[in-house]
Steps between C-alpha positions, in 0.01 A plus 500: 500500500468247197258184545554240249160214547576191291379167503616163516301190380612170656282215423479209769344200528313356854733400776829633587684739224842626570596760217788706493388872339849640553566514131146657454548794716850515383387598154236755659758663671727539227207594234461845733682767545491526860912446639380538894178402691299183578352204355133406687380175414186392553285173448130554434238203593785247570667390814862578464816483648812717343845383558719779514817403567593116320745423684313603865217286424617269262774424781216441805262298255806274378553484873186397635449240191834356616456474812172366452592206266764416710248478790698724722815311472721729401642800655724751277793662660584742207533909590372509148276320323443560101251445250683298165327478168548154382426640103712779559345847436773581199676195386745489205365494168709197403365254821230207567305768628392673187493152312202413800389822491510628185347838529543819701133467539467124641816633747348760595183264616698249732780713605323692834270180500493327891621174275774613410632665855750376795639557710934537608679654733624840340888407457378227307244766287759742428729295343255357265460499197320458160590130501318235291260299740752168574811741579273734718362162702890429555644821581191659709241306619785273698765561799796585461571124638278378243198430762167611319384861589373560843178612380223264409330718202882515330537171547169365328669671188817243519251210392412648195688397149394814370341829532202571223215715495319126634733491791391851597133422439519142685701714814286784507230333544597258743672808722149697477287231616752427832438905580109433438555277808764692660217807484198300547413623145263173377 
């Protein structure tokens, strides 16, 4: 049996840190030879949480923080509910979105970033696409009728003009500090 030990430097700063090391063991994984086995993670001298699956836990966070904004108004009667990347996570080379975002590295910051998640029902995920941010705001984030999108978090996103890295910083911050409440996390 083969044992590959590397390490992975993150630094944070105090408070709540939300980093996404996908592309970090990614490049581990592929740097070793090993086609089969298992990847153990581990955090020293840190309290950590892993999120495994995105779309699992991105889904019940983007839940709760809906449901708590709205105060408990709204109930969602969708067999599936999706997780939409308002910066999509590969958008055409020729759209707004590179112009705002200039760099596969500044994409790469915001595109997994809470700011820059919401939520739709997934008949309304699958048949988006890479749209520029006004055209996505028409065709997605409203009903078929028009009617803004039954979700508060998605529709928060229809007041915006635009989508920059700002946007994302403005929203993500704003969306952590409701689940500091939601968790009692002061």
């Amino acid at each position: 049996m083969a044992i590959f030990n590397r390490t992975i430097e993150i630094k944070t700063t105090t408070g709540i840190n939300i980093h996404n090391i996908t592309p970090h063991i990614q490049d581990l994984i592929t740097a070793n030879p090993i086609q089969n086995g298992q990847a153990l993670i581990f955090s020293r001298h840190t309290t950590t949480a892993l999120a495994i699956n995105e779309y699992e836990v991105g889904r019940y966070v983007l839940l709760r923080l809906d449901t708590a904004i709205s105060k408990g108004d709204r109930t969602y009667n969708f067999p599936n509910i999706s997780v939409e990347h308002v910066l999509p996570q590969t958008p055409p080379t020729n759209s707004d979105w590179v112009r705002d975002f200039p760099t596969q590295k500044e994409r790469d910051k915001y595109i997994h970033r809470l700011g820059n998640l919401v939520l739709l029902s997934r008949r309304k995920n699958s048949q988006a696409k890479n749209y520029d941010f006004d055209k996505k705001k028409k065709t997605y984030f409203t009903t078929d009728k028009g009617i803004s999108s039954p979700f508060v978090l998605t529709t928060q996103v229809l007041r915006e003009e635009e989508w920059t890295p700002a946007v994302i910083e403005r929203r993500q911050k704003q969306l952590i500090d409701v689940l500091k409440q939601v968790w009692h996390l002061n």
